[in-house]
Every structure is written in C-alpha cells, then in structure tokens.
C-alpha positions in Angstrom: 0.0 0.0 0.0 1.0 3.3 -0.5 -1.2 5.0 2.1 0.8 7.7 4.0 -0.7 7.4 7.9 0.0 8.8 10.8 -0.3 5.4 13.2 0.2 5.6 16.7 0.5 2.5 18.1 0.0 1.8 21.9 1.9 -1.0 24.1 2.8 -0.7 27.6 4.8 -2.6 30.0 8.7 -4.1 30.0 11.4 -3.8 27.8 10.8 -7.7 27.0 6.9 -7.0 26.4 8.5 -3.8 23.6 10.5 -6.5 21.8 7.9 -8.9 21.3 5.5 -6.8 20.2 8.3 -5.6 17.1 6.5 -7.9 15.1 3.1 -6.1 15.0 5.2 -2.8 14.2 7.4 -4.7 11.4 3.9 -5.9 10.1 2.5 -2.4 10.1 5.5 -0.7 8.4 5.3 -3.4 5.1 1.6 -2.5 5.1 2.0 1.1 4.9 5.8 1.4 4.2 5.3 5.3 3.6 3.6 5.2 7.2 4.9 7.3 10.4 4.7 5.2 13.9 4.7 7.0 16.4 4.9 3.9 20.2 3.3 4.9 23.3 4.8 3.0 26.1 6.1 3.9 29.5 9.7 5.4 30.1 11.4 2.7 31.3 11.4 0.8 28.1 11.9 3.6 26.0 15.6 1.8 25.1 13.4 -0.4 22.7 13.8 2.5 20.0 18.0 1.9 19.7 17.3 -1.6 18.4 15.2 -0.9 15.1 14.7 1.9 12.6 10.4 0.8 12.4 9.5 3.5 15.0 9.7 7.2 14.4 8.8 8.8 17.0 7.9 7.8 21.3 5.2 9.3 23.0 6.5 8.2 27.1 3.5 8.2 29.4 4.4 6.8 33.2 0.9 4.7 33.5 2.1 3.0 36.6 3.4 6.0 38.1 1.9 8.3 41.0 0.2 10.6 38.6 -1.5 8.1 36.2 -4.7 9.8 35.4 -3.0 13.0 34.1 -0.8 10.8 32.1 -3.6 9.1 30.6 -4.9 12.8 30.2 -1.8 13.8 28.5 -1.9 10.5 26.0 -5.3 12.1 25.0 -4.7 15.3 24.5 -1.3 14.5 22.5 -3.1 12.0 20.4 -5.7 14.8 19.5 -2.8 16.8 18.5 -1.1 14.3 16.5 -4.0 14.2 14.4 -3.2 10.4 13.9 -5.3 8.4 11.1 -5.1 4.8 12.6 -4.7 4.0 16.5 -3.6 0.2 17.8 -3.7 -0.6 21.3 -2.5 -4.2 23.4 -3.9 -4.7 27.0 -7.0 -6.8 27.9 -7.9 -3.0 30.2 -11.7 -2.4 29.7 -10.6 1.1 30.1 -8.6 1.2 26.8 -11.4 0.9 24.0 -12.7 4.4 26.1 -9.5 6.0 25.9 -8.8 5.0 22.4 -12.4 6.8 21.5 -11.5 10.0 22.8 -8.7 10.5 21.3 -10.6 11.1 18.3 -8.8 8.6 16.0 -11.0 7.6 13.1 -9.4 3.9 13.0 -9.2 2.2 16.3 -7.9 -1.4 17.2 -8.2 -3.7 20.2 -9.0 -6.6 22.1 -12.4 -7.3 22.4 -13.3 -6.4 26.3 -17.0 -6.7 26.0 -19.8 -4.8 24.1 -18.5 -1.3 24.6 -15.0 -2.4 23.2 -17.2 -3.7 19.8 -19.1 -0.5 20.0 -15.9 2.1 20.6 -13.4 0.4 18.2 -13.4 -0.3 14.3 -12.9 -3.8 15.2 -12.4 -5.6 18.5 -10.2 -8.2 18.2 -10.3 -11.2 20.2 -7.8 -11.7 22.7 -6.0 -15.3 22.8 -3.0 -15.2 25.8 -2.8 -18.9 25.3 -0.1 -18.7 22.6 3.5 -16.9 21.7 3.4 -13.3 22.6 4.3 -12.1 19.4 1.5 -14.3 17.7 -1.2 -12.6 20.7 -0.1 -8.9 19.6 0.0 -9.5 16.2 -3.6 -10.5 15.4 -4.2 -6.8 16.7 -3.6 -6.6 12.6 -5.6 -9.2 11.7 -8.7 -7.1 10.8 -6.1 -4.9 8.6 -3.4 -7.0 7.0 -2.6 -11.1 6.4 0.9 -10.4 6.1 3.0 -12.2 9.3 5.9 -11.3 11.0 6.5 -14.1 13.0 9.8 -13.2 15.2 11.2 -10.1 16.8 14.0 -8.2 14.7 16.7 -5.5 15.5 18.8 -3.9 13.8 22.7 -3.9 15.1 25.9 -4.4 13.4 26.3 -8.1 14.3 29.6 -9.3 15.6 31.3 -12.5 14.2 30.3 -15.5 16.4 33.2 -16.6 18.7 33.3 -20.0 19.2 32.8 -22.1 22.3 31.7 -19.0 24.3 29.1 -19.1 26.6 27.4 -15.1 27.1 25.6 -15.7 30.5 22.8 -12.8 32.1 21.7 -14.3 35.0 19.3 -11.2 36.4 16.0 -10.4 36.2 14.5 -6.9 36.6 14.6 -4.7 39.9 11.2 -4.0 39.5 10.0 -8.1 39.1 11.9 -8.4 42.7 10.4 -5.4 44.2 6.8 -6.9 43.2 7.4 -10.3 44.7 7.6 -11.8 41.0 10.6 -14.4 42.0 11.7 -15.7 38.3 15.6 -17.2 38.5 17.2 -19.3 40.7 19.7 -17.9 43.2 22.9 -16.0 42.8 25.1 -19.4 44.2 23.0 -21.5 41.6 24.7 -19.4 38.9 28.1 -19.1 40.8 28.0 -23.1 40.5 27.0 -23.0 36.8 29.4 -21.1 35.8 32.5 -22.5 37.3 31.2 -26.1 35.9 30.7 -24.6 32.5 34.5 -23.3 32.9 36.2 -26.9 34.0 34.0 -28.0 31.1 36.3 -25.6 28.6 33.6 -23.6 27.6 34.7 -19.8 27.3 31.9 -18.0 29.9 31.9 -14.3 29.4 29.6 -12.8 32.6 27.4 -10.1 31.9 24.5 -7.8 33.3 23.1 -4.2 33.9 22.4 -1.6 36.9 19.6 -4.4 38.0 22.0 -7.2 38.4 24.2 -5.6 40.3 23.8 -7.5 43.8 23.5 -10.6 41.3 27.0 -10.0 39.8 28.4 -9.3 42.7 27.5 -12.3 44.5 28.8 -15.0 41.6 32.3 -12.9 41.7 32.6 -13.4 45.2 32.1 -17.3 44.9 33.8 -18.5 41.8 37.3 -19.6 41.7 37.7 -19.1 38.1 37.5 -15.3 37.8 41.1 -15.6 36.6 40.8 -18.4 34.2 41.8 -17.5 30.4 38.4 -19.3 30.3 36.5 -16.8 32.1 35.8 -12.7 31.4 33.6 -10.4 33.4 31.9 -8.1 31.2 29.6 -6.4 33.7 29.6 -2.9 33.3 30.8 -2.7 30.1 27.4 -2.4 28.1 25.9 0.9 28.9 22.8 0.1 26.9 21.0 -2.5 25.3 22.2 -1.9 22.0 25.6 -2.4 23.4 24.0 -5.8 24.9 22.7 -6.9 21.9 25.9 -6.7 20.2 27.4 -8.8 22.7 24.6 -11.4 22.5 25.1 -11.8 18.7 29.3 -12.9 19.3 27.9 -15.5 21.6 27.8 -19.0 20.5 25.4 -19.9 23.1 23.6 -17.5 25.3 22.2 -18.4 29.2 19.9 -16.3 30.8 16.8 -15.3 33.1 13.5 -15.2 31.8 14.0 -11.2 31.1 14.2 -9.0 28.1 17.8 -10.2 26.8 15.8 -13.0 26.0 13.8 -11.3 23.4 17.1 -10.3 22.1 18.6 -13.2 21.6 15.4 -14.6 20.1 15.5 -11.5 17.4 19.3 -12.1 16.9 18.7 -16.3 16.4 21.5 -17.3 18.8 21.1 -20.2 20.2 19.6 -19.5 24.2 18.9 -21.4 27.2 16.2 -19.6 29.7 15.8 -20.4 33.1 11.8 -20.8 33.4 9.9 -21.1 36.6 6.7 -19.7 37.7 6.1 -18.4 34.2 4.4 -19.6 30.7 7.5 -20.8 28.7 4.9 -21.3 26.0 4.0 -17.9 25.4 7.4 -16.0 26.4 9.6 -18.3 23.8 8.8 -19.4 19.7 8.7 -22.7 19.1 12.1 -23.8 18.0 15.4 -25.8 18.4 17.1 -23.2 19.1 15.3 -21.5 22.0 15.5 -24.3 25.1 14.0 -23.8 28.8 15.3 -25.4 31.6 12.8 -26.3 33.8 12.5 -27.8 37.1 11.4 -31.2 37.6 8.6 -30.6 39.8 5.0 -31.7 40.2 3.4 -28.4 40.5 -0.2 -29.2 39.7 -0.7 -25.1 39.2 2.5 -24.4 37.3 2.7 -22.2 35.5 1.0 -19.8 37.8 2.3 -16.5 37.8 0.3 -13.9 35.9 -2.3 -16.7 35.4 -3.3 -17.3 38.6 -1.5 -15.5 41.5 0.3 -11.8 41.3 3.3 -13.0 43.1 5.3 -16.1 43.1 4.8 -18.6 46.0 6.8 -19.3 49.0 7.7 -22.7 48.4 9.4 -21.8 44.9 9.5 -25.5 43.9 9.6 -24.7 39.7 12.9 -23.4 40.7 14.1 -26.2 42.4 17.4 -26.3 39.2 20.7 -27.2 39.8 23.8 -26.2 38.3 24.2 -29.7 37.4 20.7 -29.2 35.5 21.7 -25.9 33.8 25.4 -27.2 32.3 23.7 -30.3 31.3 20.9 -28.4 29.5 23.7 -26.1 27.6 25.8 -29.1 27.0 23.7 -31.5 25.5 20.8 -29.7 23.9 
C-alpha cells in the first residue's frame, strides 16, 4: 500500500513486552511502508527504539506512576494533537477501547473487552493469551493486514560468532523483585554454573546491567575461576541495550533469566537457554530448536501460575528447584 498514515500504536509494559511486540510494528511498516509510527509505552522501556529503525517517534506516558490519570490525560490530549489516522492498542484493560475513542482517531484497534469495546473500536479483536506473545499482539492486525511477522528483529551491526563461548545474564528486573515476581534461581545456583561450564572448557563471558548488580556481585565473590583465560567479566561494560545486543550476537550460546535479553537473543537467532519457573515458557519463547527452557522437575499441579493465577510467586518456589548440574547439562547437551 501506498497510504501515507499517521499510526500511533499503543503497548505498555517491560522492555521484553516492547521486543515482542516488534513484530506487530514490522507488520505495520510493510503494510503502509510510507507510514509514520509513532509507540506509546512507558519510560522505562523507551531503550526499545536503539534496536530498530520501524518506530519514528515515542510518546512516554508513566501509567504505573503516581500521577496516572493526568498521564492518561496527556496521552489524550497528544493523540488529539497528533492528528493520527489509525490508532492500535494491546492490553485486555476495559478502560482502553474508552480512551482509544476519545482521542478522536477515526481507526481504532483492540481486544475485544465486551460490548463497549465492539461499539468504541473499528474492530475488537479477540484476545487469545494462550499462545507466543508475538502471535497474541499480532492478530491486533488481523482485521487490517494477512501479512506475518513471526519473530522479533533488530537492527545492530552483528559481531562475528566466537566460538565455544558461553554469554551468561543471569538477572532479572529490579522491579520483578520489588513486586514479589521471584523468576531465577539464586545468585550461588549461577556461581556453580558457571564455574562447571569453565572446567567443562567452555569460554563464559559474565554479563549484566544496573539491575543485576547485587546478582553480579554475588557469583564474583564465589567463583574460583575469575582468573581463568576461560572466564571474562563483562559487567559494566554495556551501557545500553544496544551495546547488549551486540554482545549477544558474538555468543555461541547464550544463558539467561526469563527477562528482556531473552527477546534479544530470540531476534538475533542465537542459540539460548532460559531459566523458566513460575512463568508460561509457551508464550514468552517461539517454538524452535534453538530456544531451550530449563525447567525444574517438579510436580506443581498449578504451574505455570504467575500472571495466570496468583500476582506474586509462592513461597515454596519448587519450579525453581534447578541445579547447576541441570543448567550445564541443558547447555551441553541440547
């Protein structure tokens, strides 16, 4: 098509929940190619914009902040001003299919909520959580477009692969912590890992950001190998995530968290090994060899539950009950 739009496209939450909806804005851009997209998400993610050239513009808005109705106010009121043609928002929020009418956009695109959702919005689209994230954000086009992007993609100057090399991220977000969201296994867990990966010859590079800091610090303090030609502690040294992303693409394998450096290495097709516990593997990874969780081997008759039935993880923690011996093996053999 060679509509010129002004799109402003709506998705808030995580830095991970940015990536994987890059397939929706991919979509979008081959639709209308000519097209400007402006992304409303919230500050913390804004980072999302260094890794591809699809979005134009950001429009931040704190929606979990203190001030939340005036920054749903001020998402109107730019929106108005923007004098956008086509709007698309994610979230199962009730709310949303309100919002989306007063801004005044002509087109408007959801999940279906309930009746007023099919009365506010050009379509209401129905919202299926039971599958790949990308796959649930991208039928949000389905009343537009049949064209599929089906993975994440960035754009970075990739670095040659270097063999044998292990990149390992072993934190999750402040915030997950903060919220009682409990989604790793402990600091000494990966301490362990990583010297086994080490006697195993395996080159283990050590990364992580302001988040993982504790993390880090804890696994430095335990290993033996920090001065092994076979170890190198890289944390600190990537001061964004583009800077990450680079790093993850000269991995030959990459181990991590279920965080956003996931998404990453899902858009950059390394190979990756996740550490999955209270959360939907299912729907945070594609279906493919070369994505692997490690899972517990537990008999959690609610598992996965976080998100789907509870806020916060449990006490008893027993989806995280992995070894380092369970991790190595996982890397090793898979």
């Amino acid at each position: 098509m060679d509509e010129k739009k002004r799109i402003l496209v709506i998705n808030f939450g995580g830095i991970g929940d940015e990536i994987l909806f890059l397939p929706t804005l991919i979509s979008l851009k081959k639709v209308y190619p000519n097209s400007s997209i402006t992304l409303v998400l919230e500050p913390r993610s804004k980072g999302v914009k260094s890794l591809t050239d699809t979005i134009d513009d950001l429009m931040l808005i704190d929606i979990k902040g203190k001030n939340k109705y005036f920054e749903i106010l001020k998402l109107i009121v730019k929106a108005r001003l923007g004098k956008y043609d086509l709007a698309i928002s994610s979230g199962g929020n009730k709310f949303i299919s309100i919002i989306l009418s007063l801004t005044g956009i002509r087109e408007r695109y959801g999940y279906n909520t309930g009746k007023l959702s099919e009365k506010l919005l050009t379509k209401a689209v129905l919202l299926n959580k039971e599958q790949y994230a990308c796959d649930m954000y991208h039928d949000l086009l389905n009343p537009i477009t049949n064209y599929k992007t089906a993975l994440p993609e960035i754009n970075i100057t990739s670095k040659p692969r270097r063999e044998n090399t292990i990149l390992v991220h072993p934190g999750v977000s402040k915030m997950s912590i903060r919220k009682g969201c409990i989604k790793t296994v402990g600091a000494d867990v990966w301490a362990k890992a990583v010297e086994l990966l080490v006697e195993k010859g395996k080159h283990v590079i050590l990364v992580g950001g302001p988040d993982d800091e504790d993390c880090i610090n804890t696994i430095l303090s335990t290993i033996s190998c920090k001065d092994s030609e076979n170890f190198e502690n890289y944390y600190g040294k990537t001061r964004s995530l583009k800077d990450l992303a680079e790093m993850i693409s000269s991995a030959d394998k990459f181990l991590c968290s279920d965080s956003a450096p996931l998404h990453v290495a899902v858009a950059l097709r390394t190979k990756t090994y996740v550490i999955f516990g209270p959360t939907d593997y299912k729907t945070l990874i594609p279906q493919s060899e070369n994505v692997i969780p490690i899972l517990a081997k537990d008999n959690c008759e609610i598992k996965p539950c976080l998100w789907k039935r509870r806020m916060t993880s449990c006490e008893n923690l027993d989806c995280l009950q992995i070894t380092a011996e369970d991790i190595v093996n996982a890397v090793l053999t898979k």
